[in-house]
C-alpha positions in Angstrom: -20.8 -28.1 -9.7 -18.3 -28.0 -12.2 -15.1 -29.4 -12.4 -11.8 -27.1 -11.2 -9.3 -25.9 -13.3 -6.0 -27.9 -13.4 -3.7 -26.9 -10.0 -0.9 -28.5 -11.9 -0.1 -29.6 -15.5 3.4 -31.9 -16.2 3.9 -35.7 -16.6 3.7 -38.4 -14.7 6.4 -40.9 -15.4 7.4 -44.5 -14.5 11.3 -45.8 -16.0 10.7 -45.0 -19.6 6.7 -44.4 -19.3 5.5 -41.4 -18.9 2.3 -39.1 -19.6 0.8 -35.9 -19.6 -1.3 -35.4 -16.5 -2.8 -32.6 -14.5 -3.4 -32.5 -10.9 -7.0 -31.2 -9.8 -7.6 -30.3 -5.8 -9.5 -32.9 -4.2 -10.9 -30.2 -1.2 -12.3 -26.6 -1.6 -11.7 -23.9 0.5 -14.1 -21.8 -1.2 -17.6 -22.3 1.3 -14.8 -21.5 4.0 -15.8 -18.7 6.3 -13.4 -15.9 7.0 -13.6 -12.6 8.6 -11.8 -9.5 8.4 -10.9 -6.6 10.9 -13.4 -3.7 10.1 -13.5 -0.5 12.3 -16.8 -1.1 14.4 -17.8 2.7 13.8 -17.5 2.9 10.2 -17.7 -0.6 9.3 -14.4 -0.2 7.5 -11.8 -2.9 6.7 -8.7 -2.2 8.7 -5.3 -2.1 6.9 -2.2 -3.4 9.0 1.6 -1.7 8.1 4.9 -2.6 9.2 6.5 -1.3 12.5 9.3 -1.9 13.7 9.1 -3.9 17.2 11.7 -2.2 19.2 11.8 1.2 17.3 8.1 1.2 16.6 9.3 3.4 13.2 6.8 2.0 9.8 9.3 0.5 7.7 8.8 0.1 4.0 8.1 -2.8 2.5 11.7 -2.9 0.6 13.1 -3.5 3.8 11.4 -6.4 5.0 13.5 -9.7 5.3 13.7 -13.0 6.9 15.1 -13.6 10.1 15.0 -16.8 12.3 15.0 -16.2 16.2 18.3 -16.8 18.3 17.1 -14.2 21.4 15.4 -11.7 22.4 15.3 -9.2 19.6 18.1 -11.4 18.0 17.5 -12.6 14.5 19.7 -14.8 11.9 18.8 -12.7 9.1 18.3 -15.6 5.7 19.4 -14.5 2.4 17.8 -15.4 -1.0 21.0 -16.9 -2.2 21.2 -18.9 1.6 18.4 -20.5 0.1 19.4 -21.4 -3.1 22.8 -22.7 -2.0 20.6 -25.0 0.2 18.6 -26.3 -2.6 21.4 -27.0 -4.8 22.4 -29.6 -2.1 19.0 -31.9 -2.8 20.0 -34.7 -4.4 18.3 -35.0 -8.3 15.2 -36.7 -8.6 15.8 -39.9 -8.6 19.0 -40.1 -6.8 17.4 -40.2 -3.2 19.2 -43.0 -1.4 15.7 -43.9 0.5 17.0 -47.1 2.6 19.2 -44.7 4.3 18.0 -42.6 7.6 17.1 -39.3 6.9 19.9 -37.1 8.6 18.3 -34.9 11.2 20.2 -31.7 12.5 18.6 -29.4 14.9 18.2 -25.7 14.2 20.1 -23.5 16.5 18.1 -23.3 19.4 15.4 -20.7 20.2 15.3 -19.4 24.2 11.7 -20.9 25.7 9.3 -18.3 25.6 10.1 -16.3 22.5 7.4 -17.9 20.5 4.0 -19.9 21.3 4.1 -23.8 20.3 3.4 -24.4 16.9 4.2 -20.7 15.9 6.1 -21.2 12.3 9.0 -19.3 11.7 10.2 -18.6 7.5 13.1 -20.4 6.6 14.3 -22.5 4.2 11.0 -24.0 3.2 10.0 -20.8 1.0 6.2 -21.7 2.0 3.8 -18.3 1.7 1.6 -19.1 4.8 -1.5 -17.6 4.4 -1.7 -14.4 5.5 -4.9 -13.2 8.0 -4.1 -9.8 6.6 -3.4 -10.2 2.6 0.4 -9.0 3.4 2.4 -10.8 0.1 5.7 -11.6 0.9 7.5 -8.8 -0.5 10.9 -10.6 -0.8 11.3 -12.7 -3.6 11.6 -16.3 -3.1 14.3 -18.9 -4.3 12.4 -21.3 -6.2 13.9 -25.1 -6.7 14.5 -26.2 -10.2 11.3 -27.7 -11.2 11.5 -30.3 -14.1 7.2 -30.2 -14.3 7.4 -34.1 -13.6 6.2 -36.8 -11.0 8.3 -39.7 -10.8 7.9 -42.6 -9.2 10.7 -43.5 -7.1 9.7 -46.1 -4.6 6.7 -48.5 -4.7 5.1 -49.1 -1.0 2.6 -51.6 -0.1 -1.2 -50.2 0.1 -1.9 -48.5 3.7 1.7 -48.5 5.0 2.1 -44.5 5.2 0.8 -43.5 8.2 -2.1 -40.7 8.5 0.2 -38.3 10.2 2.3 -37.7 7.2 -1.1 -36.7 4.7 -0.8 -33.1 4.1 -2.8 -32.5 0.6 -5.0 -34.6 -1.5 -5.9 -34.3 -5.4 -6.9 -35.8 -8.3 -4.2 -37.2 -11.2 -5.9 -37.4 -14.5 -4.2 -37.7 -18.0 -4.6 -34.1 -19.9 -4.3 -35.0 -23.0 -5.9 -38.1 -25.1 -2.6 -39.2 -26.4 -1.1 -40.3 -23.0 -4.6 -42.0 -21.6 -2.9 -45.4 -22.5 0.3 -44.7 -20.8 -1.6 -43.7 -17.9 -4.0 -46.6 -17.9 -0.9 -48.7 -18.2 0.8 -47.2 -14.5 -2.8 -47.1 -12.8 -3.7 -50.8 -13.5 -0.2 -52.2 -13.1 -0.5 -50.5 -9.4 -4.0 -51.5 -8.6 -2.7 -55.5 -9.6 0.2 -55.3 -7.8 -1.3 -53.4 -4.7 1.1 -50.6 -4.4 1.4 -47.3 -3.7 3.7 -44.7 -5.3 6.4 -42.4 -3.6 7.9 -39.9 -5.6 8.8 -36.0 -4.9 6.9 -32.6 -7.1 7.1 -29.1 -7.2 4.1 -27.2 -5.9 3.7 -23.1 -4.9 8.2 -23.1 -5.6 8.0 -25.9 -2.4 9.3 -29.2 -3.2 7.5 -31.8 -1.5 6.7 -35.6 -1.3 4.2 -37.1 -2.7 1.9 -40.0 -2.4 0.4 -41.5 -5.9 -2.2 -44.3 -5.6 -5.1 -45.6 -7.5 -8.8 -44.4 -7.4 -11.3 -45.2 -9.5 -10.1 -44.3 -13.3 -7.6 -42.2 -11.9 -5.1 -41.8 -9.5 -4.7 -39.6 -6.4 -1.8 -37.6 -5.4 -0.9 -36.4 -1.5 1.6 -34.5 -0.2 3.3 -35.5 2.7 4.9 -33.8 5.4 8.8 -34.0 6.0 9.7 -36.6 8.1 11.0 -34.1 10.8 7.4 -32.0 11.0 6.1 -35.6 12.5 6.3 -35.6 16.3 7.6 -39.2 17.9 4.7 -40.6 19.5 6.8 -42.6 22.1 7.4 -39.0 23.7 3.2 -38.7 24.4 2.6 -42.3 25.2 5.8 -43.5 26.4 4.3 -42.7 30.5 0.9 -44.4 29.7 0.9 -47.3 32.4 -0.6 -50.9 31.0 -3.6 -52.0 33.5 -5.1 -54.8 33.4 -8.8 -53.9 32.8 -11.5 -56.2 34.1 -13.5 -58.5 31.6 -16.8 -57.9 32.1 -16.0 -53.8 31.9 -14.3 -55.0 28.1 -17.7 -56.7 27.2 -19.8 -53.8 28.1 -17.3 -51.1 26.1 -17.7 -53.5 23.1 -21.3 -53.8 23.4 -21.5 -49.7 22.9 -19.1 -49.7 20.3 -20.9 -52.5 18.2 -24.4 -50.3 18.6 -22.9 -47.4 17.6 -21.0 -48.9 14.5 -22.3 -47.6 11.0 -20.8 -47.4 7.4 -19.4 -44.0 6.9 -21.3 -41.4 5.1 -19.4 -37.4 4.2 -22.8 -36.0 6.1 -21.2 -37.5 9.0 -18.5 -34.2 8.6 -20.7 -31.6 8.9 -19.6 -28.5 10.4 -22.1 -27.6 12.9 -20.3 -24.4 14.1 -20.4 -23.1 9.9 -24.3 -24.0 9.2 -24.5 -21.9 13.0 -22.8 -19.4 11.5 -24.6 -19.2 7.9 -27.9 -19.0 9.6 -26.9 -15.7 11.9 -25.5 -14.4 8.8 -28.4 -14.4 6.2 -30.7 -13.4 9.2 -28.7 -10.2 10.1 -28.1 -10.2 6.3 -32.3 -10.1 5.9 -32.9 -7.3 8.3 -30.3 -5.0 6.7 -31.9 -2.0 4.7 -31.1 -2.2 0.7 -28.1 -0.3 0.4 -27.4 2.1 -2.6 -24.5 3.5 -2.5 -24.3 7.4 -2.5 -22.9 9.0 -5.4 -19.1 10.4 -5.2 -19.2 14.3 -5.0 -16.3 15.3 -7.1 -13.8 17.3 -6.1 -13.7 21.2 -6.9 -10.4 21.1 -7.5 -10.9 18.0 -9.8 -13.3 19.7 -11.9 -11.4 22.8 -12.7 -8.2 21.0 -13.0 -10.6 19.1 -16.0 -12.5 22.2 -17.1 -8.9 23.8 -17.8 -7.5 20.9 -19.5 -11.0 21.1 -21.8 -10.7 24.5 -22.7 -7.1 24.1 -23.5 -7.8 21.0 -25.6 -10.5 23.6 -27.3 -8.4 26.4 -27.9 -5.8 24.3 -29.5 -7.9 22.3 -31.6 -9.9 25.9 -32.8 -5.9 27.3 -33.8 -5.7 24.0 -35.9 -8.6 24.6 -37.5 -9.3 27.8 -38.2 -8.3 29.3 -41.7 -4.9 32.1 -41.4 -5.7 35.5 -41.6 -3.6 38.3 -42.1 -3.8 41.8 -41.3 -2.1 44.9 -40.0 0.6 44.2 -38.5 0.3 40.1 -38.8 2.1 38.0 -41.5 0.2 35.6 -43.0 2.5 32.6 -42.4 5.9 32.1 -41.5 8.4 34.8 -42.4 10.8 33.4 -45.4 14.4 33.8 -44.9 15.8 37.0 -46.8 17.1 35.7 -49.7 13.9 33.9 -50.5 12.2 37.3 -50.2 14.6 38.6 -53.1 14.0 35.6 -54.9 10.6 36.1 -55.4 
């Protein structure tokens, strides 16, 4: 299968070294099943429009805003330049004090109820979730200033970032031949000293975190989630009693688990459900008739609106052409002011 196309061109840069790199996505969605609303009778996609909740009036797209949930019906309605003024307040890249806490303030609160658990609301991360429907976010996003660079700010030792925090993966390559020594340089340097790179990027107008470590010839880049989308796990396992568990019910759980142990392989990550899925489909797909699609009738009114607009183009393409005649009555061209007629 052939390589991707670059997600991402900029630099990658360390102090004073940098290089041109490109990131490449290190997943595909593209063998990802998805299914659309179709009309059962017709076998028609469905198409979804704006209504208002309480008013239940369609409302154009013009209108449509972001609003974060105070109450019932009760929105904080979010500006463009809200979000701007926020972004302005990052500190540049670079500048991050990193040894200090991040400071944490709660959102205004939202009544229980109003919205399920793990239901995202649009604020000031400027994130296009994808949409089941293909609805594009009509209003236009502030985007932060993005300087098309990844620098390192922090070196971490290898395996301290915990797996909660991966969001993203790709693959860092140079993009050009003249920075494959700079590059080299930064990957080898890491791999010696066993270190793992922190630094922030720009991706989809979203500034992120992001993880840079060393693979093979090349690096690979994750982003991370914000430190306040990772739940405390004191607050699940906090209750969880220690018991004292019996020795020879230890030995017997460690004898399953050491027959059970293998070396990982990807085939391990099937998706049963999918290859389920893929084998109803071509079957149903198998026992459909061949479908040739009927010809479009065209309209009546379509036709003679284009039969007039043929003749027209005739008749005034004949008048262009056709040689002047005069006769009784007629002039044979354009009638010469009167003291031209004396003249001549």
């Amino acid at each position: 299968m052939p390589a991707s196309r670059a997600y991402w061109k900029g630099y990658l840069k360390l102090s004073f070294v940098s290089c041109p790199i490109a990131l490449y996505p290190a997943t595909s969605a593209a063998e990802r099943l998805s299914f659309r609303q179709i009309n059962r009778r017709t076998g028609h996609r469905l198409k979804h429009e704006l209504v208002d909740s309480v008013t239940h009036e369609a409302v154009d797209s013009s209108n449509k805003a972001r609003g974060y949930q105070v109450g019932a019906n009760e929105f904080l309605l979010v500006e463009d330049r809200d979000l701007e003024q926020a972004r302005n307040q990052r500190p540049p890249p670079g500048n991050a004090q990193l040894d200090e806490p991040p400071h944490r303030e709660s959102p205004p609160t939202v009544p229980a109820g109003l919205h399920r658990d793990g239901e995202e609301q649009v604020v000031a991360s400027g994130d296009a979730a994808d949409d089941e429907y293909d609805e594009q976010e009509i209003v236009p996003r502030a985007r932060p200033r993005n300087t098309r660079t990844i620098e390192i700010q922090r070196f971490l030792p290898e395996g301290q970032i915990d797996a909660r925090y991966f969001e993203k993966s790709y693959y860092i390559a140079p993009s050009e031949e003249i920075g494959q020594e700079s590059f080299a340089v930064i990957r080898d340097a890491m791999t010696r000293e066993g270190v793992i790179g922190l630094a922030r990027v720009v991706l989809s107008s979203r500034e992120r975190p992001f993880l840079v470590e060393p693979m093979g010839q090349g690096l690979r880049g994750v982003t991370l989630r914000f430190a306040h989308e990772v739940r405390a796990a004191e607050d699940y396992f906090g209750e969880i009693p220690e018991i004292k568990l019996p020795v020879e019910m230890m030995n017997l759980a460690r004898n399953i688990i050491r027959t059970k142990s293998a070396e990982f392989d990807p085939s391990m990550l099937e998706d049963y459900y999918r290859t389920a899925l893929v084998r109803i489909l071509r079957k149903r797909q198998a026992k459909r008739p061949a479908h040739h699609p009927l010809p479009v009738k065209p309209s009546r009114e379509n036709v003679v609106n284009l039969m007039d607009a043929l003749r027209r183009s005739i008749a005034a393409e004949g008048r262009a052409k056709s040689p002047l005649r005069c006769g009784p009555g007629k002039s044979a061209g354009p009638k010469r002011p009167a003291r031209a007629r004396k003249a001549g």
